[in-house]
C-alpha positions in Angstrom: -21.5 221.8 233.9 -20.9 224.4 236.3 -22.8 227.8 235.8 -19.5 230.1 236.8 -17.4 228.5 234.3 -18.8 226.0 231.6 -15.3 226.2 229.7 -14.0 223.5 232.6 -16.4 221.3 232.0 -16.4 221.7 228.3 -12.8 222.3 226.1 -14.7 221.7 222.9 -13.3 224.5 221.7 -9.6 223.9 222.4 -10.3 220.7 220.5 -12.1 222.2 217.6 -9.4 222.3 214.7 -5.7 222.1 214.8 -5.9 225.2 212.6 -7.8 227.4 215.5 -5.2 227.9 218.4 -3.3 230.2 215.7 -1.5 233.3 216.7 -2.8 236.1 215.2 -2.8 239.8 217.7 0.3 238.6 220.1 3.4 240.2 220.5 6.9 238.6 220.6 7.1 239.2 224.5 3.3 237.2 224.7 4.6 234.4 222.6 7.6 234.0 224.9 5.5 232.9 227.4 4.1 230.6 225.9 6.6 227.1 226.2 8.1 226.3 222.8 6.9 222.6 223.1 3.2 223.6 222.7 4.1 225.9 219.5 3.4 224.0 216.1 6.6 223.6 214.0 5.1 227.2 212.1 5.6 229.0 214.7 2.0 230.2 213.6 -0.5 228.8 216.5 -0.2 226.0 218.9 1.2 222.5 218.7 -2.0 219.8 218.4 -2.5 216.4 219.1 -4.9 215.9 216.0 -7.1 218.7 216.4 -6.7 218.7 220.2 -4.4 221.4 221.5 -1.5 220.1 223.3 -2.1 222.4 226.6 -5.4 221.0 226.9 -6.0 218.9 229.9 -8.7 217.1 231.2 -11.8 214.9 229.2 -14.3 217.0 226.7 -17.6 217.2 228.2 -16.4 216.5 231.4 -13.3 218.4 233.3 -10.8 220.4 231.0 -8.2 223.2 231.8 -5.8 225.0 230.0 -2.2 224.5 231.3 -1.3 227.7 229.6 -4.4 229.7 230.6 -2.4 232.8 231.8 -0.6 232.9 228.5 -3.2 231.4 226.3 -3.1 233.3 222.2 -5.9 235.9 222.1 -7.7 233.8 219.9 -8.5 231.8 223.0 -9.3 234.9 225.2 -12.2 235.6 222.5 -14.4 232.5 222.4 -16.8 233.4 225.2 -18.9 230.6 226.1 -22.4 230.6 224.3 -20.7 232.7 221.3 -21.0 231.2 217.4 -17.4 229.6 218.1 -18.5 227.9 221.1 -21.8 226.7 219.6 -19.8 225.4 216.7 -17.2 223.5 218.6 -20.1 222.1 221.2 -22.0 220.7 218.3 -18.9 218.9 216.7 -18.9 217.1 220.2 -22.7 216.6 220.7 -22.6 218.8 223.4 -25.8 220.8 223.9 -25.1 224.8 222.8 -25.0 227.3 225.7 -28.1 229.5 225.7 
């Protein structure tokens, strides 16, 4: 785990819930961005692979990245590493929490 960006080593969080990765704050024009094959048949969040969401790359715990990062819903621009959301996801993966 790297201390500049403990996200990329982490991605509990984008594999937390298939419920989480929901739109909530975006606009039409930010949702346009994002490709249609990662939106959930809703229309309401992202698509997930079980609870995984599909523009997650990479191995939890080890190297993740967000294929989408630049367009990413806000609800993933708002879990900050170390936050109750983080600590949450880290613990479903027996990940130690971020101090």
């Amino acid at each position: 785990m790297t201390d500049k960006n403990p996200c990329q080593a982490c991605g509990a969080c984008c594999a937390y819930s298939q419920n989480w990765p929901r739109f909530s704050t975006e606009d039409d024009a930010a949702l346009d961005l994002i490709p249609a094959a990662l939106v959930n048949d809703r229309g309401s969040g992202m698509r997930c692979d079980g609870d995984r969401c599909a523009a997650l790359a990479g191995n939890i715990g080890q190297a993740t990245s967000c294929t989408i990062y630049a367009a990413r819903p806000e609800v993933c621009r708002t879990c900050m590493p170390g936050d109750a959301e983080c600590a949450m996801a880290r613990r479903k993966f027996a990940l130690a929490v971020l101090i």
